[in-house]
C-alpha positions in Angstrom: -23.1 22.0 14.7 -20.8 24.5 16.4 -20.0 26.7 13.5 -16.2 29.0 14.1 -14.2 31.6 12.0 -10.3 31.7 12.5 -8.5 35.0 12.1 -5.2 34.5 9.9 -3.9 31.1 8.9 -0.3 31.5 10.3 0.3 28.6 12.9 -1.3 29.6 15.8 -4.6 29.9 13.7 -3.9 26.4 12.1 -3.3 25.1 15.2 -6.4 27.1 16.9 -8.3 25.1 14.3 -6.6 21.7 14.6 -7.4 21.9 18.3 -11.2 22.5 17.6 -12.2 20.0 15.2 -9.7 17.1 17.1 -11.6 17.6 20.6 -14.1 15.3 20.9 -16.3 16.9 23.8 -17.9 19.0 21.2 -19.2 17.1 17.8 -19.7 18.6 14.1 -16.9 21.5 15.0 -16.7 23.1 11.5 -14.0 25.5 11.1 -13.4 28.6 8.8 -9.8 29.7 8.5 -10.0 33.6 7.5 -7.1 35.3 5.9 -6.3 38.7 4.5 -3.9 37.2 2.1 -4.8 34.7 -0.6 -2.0 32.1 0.6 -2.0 30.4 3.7 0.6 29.9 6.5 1.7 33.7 7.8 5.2 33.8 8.7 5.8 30.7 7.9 5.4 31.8 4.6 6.4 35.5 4.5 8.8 35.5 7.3 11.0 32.4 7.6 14.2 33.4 5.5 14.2 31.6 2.2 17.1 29.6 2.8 16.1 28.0 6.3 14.0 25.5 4.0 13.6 22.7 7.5 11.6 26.1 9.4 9.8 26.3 6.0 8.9 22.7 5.8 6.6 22.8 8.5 4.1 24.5 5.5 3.5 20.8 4.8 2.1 20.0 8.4 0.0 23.3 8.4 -1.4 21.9 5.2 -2.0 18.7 6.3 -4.5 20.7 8.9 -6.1 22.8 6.2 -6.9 19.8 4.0 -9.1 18.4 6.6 -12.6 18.1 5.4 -13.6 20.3 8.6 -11.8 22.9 7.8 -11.8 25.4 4.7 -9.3 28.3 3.9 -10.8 31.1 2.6 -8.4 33.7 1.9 -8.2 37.7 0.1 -10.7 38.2 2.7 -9.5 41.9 5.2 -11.7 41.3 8.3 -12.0 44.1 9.9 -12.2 46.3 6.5 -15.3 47.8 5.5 -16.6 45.2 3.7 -16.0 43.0 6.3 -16.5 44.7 9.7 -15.6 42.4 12.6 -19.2 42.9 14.2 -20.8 40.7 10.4 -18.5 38.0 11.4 -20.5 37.2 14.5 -23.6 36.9 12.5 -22.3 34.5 10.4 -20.2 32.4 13.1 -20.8 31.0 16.8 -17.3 32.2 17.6 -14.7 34.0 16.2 -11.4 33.2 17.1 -8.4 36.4 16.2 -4.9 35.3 15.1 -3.9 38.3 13.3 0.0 38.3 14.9 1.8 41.9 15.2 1.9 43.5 12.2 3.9 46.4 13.1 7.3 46.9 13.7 9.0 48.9 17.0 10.5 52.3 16.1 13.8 53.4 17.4 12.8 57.0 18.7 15.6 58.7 17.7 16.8 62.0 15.4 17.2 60.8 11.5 14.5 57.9 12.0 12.6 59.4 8.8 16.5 59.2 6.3 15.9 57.4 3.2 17.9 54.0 3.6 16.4 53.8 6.9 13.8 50.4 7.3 12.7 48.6 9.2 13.8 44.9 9.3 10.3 43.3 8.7 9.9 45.3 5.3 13.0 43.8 4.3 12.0 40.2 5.4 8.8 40.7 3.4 10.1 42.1 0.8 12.6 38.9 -0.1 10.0 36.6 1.2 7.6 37.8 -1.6 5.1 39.2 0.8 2.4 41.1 -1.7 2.5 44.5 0.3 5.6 44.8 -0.1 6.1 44.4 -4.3 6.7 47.8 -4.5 9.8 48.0 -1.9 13.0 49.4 -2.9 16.2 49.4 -0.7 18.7 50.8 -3.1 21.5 47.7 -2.7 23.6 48.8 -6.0 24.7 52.4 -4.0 24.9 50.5 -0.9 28.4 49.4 0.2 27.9 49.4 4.2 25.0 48.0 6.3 23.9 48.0 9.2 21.3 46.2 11.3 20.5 47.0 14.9 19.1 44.6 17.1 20.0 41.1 18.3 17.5 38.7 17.4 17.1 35.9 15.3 15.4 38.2 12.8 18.3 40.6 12.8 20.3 37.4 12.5 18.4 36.4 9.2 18.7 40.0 7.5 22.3 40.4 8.1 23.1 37.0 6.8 20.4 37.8 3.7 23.2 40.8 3.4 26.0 38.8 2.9 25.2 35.8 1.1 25.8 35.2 -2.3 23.3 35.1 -5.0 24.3 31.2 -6.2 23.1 30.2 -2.2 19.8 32.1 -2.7 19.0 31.1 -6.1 17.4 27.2 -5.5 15.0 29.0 -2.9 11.7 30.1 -3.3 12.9 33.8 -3.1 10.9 35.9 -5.9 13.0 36.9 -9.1 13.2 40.4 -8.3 14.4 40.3 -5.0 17.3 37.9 -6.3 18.1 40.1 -9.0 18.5 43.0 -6.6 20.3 41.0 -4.1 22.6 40.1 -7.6 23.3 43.7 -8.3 24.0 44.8 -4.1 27.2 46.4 -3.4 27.2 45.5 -0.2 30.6 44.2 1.2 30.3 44.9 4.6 27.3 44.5 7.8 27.8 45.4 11.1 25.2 44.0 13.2 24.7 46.4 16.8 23.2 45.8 19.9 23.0 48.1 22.9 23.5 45.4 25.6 26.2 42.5 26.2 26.3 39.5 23.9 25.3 36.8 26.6 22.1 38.9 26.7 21.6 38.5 23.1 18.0 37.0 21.9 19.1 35.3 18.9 19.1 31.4 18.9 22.8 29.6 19.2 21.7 28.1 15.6 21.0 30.9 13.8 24.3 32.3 15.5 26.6 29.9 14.0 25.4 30.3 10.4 26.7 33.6 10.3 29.9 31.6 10.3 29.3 29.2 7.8 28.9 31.7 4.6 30.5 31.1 1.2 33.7 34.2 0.9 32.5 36.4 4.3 34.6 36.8 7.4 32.6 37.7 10.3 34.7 39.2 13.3 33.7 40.0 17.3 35.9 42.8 18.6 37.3 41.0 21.6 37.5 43.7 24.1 33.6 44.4 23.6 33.4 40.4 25.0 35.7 41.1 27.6 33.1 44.1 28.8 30.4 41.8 29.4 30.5 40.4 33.0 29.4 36.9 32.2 32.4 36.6 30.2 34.5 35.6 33.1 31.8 34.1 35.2 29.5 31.8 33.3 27.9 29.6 36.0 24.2 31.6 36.2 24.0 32.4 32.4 21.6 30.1 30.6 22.8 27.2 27.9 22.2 29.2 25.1 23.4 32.2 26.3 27.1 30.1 27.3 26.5 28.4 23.5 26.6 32.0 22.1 29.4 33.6 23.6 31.6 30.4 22.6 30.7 30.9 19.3 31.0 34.9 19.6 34.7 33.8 21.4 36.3 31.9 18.1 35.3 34.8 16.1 37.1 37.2 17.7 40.6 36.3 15.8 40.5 38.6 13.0 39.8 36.4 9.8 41.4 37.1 6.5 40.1 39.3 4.0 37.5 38.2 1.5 34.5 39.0 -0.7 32.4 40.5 2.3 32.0 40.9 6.1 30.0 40.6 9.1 30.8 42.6 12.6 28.9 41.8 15.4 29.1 44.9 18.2 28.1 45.2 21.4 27.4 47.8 24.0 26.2 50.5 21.4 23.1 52.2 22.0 22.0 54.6 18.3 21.2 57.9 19.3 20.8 59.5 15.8 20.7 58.6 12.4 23.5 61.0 10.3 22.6 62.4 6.9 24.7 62.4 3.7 25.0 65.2 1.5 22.2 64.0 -0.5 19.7 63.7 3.0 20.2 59.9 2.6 21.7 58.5 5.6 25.4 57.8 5.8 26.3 57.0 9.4 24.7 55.7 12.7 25.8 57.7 16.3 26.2 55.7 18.6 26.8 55.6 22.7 29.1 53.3 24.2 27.1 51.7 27.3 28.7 49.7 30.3 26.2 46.8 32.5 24.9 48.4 35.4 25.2 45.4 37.6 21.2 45.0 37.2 21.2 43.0 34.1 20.7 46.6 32.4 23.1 49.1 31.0 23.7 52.5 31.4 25.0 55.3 29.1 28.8 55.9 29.1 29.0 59.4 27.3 30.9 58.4 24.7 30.1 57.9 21.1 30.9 56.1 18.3 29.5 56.7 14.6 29.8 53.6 12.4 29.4 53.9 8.3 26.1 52.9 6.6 24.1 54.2 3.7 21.4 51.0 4.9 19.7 50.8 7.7 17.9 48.1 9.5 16.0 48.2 12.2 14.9 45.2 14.3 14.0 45.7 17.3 10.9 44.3 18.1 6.9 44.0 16.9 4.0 45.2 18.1 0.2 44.1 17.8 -1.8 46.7 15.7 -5.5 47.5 16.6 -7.9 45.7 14.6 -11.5 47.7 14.1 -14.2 46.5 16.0 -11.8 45.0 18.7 -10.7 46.6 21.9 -6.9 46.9 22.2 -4.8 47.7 25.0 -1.8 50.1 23.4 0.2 49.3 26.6 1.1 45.8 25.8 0.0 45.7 22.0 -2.4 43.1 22.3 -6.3 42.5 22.8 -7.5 42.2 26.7 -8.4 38.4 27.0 -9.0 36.0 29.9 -7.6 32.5 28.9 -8.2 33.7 25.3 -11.8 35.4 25.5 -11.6 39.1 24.7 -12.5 41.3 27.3 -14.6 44.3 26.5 -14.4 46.9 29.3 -13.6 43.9 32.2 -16.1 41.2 31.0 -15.6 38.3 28.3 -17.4 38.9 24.8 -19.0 36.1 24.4 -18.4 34.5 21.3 -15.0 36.5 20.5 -11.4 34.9 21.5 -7.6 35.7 20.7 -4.4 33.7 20.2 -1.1 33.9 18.7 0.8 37.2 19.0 -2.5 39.3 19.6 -3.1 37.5 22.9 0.4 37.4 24.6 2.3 40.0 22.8 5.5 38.8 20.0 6.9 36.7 22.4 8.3 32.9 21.9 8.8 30.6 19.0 6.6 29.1 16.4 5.8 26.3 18.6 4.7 28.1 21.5 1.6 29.0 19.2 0.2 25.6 20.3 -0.3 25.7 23.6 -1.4 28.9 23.4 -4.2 28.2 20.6 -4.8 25.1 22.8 -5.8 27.6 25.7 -8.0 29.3 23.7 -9.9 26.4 22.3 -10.3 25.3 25.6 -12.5 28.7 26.7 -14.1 28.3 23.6 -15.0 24.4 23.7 -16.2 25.1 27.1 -18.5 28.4 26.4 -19.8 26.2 23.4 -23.5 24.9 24.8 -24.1 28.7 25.1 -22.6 29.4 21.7 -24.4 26.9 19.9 -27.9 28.1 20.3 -27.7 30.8 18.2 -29.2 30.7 15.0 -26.7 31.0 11.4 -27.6 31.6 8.0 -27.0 28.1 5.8 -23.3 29.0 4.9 -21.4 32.0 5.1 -19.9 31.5 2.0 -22.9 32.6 0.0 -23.3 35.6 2.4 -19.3 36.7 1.7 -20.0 36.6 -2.0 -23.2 38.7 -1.7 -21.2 41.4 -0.2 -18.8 41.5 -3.1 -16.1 39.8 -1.6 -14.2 36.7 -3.5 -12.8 34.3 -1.4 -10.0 31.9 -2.5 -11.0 28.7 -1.2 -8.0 26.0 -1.4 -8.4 24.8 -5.1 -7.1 28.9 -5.5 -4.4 28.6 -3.3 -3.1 25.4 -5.0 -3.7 27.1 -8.2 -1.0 29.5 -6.9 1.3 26.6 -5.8 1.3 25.6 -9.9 1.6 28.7 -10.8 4.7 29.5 -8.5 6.1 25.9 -10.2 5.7 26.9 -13.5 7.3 30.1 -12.6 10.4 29.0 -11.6 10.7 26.4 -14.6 10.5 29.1 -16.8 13.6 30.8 -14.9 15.7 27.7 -14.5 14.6 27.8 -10.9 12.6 25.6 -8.6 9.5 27.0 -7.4 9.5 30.8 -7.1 7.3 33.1 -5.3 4.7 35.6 -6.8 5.4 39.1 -5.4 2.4 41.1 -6.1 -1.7 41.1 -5.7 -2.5 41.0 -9.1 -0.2 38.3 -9.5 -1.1 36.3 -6.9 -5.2 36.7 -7.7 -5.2 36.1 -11.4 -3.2 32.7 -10.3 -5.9 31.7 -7.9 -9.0 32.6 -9.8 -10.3 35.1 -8.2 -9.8 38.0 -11.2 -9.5 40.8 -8.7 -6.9 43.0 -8.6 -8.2 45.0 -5.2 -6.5 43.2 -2.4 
């Protein structure tokens, strides 16, 4: 029996373990699915916007995996911590197989970085998605009145539109109590979304785009002239479909709507250069230089600058992969060296050790590209497996776990959290409702342990 430990139980570790115990070169595959957290699922979980509830749905196929007799979720276990360096999980596994994503958000590099009201866009996104770490967030909505969220992704997409929708929209979602009731008591009336390039070089999805649209009492408005800079405008015939999707969309916003409850702006051609502070060192505007293509598909400073209102500021401008101890790490790209998914140590594959997901190819694509990226990986794996295999494990690596003081939540834990989560939002009128915080989370499952 070819014994294998998955890193992180997002999808391309679900899938990573799908892949392993569906092959059928390689009988008695019996897979471990290792998380830090004690829920399953990632991102799918802590970063899909609570009201894009058809993205969330695909929890119910990720279970499906998990609940496979082959598999078992053990989660509130930090590999890599020192109770769990990544060197023991090698003498309790054949392989090991990393999905730990990328944890850490890009910085902007730029005077003012450190204001308060200045955050990053993934501590917002964990913050209303209930994510554990980030209980103890604050973002200061009620003295907020002007946003402001730089980047043009689908992420920047989701936390500008988390800006300006109402509370009664949020409320049947899964978003935790606190994070509604802040969202309740925001000022916020307008957001100005930023990017530094044109808007048929945007990265957010045409989908995503349109909802920005579709909100209950907000206008959102495209200043006309900043589509007119961008070359494609006039010349569409090489852009991509999305791309030609997007600036149609970006096109019948340009009319100036009436006014009404809130705004969104969408700007283009504005590169930050320093974060302003207020008189009381929070920050209070956003410099910014006007940039012009440079024919290249780039853009090029123009010398002039702009500073747009805020007293919130978003970041989104990218991830990147975060070193994990005990595995070599290539600060370059972000990401572990790997050949077809075996992690190279100094040139050479490490046997028994494998990446996939975000780790392996950097933040790049869309939740289904995780497959046929985990499927590589499995592949290297299946096929290094006669080797593997012939190494001697202790019974079950359960039993060694709990010797070292660690307490796993196995899936009866997790779907003690799922009742607990229902019975939570009964008791607020709501449906389910996330729990925001460790202790919460580990008296739920069981495990009694309020150390994450």
């Amino acid at each position: 029996m070819l014994r294998v430990a998955v890193v992180g139980s997002g999808p391309s570790g679900v899938y990573a373990a799908q892949t392993l115990v569906q092959q059928r070169e390689v009988p008695g595959v019996r897979v471990d699915v290792l998380d830090r957290l004690p829920a399953p699922y990632g991102l799918v979980r802590y970063g899909v916007a609570p009201d894009h509830e058809k993205i969330k749905s695909l929890q119910n196929n990720l279970r499906t995996v998990l609940e496979d007799t082959r598999i078992r979720f053990l989660g509130n276990l930090e590999v890599g911590g020192p109770r769990l360096p990544t060197a023991r999980l090698l003498d309790l596994y054949h392989a090991v197989v990393y999905c730990v994503g990328a944890a850490r958000d890009r910085t902007l590099g730029i005077p003012g970085e450190d204001l308060a009201g200045v955050h990053s866009a993934t501590a917002f996104v964990a913050w209303y998605s209930g994510h554990p770490d980030a209980a103890a967030a604050s973002f200061d909505l009620p003295r907020t009145t002007s946003a402001l969220v730089i980047g043009a992704g689908n992420v920047a997409v989701d936390v500008t539109r988390m800006l300006a929708r109402g509370v009664p929209e949020l409320t049947p979602t899964d978003m935790p109590h606190p994070a509604l009731g802040a969202l309740a008591d925001s000022g916020v009336r307008s957001v100005t979304m930023v990017a530094r390039r044109g808007p048929s070089q945007a990265k957010f999805t045409t989908k995503e785009l349109r909802e920005l649209g579709t909100l209950p009492r907000v206008a959102t408005r495209v200043d006309p002239a900043e589509l007119a800079r961008d070359p494609a405008s006039t010349d569409e015939t090489g852009l991509p479909a999305v791309a030609r999707r997007n600036l149609e969309v970006l096109r019948s916003w340009s009319d100036s709507p009436p006014a009404t409850d809130r705004s969104i702006t969408l700007r283009f051609y504005l590169r930050p250069v320093e974060l302003l502070a207020g008189p009381d060192d929070r920050v209070a505007a956003v410099r910014f230089e006007r940039t012009a293509p440079d024919g290249r598909g780039g853009v090029v400073g123009t010398g002039v600058h702009e500073d747009i209102e805020a007293q919130l500021v978003l970041r989104s401008v990218g991830y990147q992969g975060v070193p994990l101890p005990g595995l070599p790490f290539d600060p370059a790209t972000a990401t572990v060296p790997h050949a077809a998914g075996r992690v190279l140590r100094e040139g050479r594959a490490s046997v028994g050790e494998y990446v996939a997901g975000w780790i392996k190819r950097g933040p790049t694509g869309v939740i289904g590209t995780n497959r046929p990226c985990a499927k590589e990986t499995a592949s290297s794996l299946l096929q290094d497996a006669p080797a593997l295999a012939r190494r001697e494990l202790p019974d079950d690596p359960l039993d060694a776990l709990r010797a070292a003081g660690l307490r796993p939540v196995e899936w009866p834990g997790w779907l003690a959290i799922e009742t607990a989560e229902a019975d939570l939002g009964r008791s607020l009128g709501r449906r389910s409702v996330k729990i925001p915080d460790w202790p919460g989370l580990l008296t739920a499952s069981g495990a009694h342990d309020t150390t994450p």
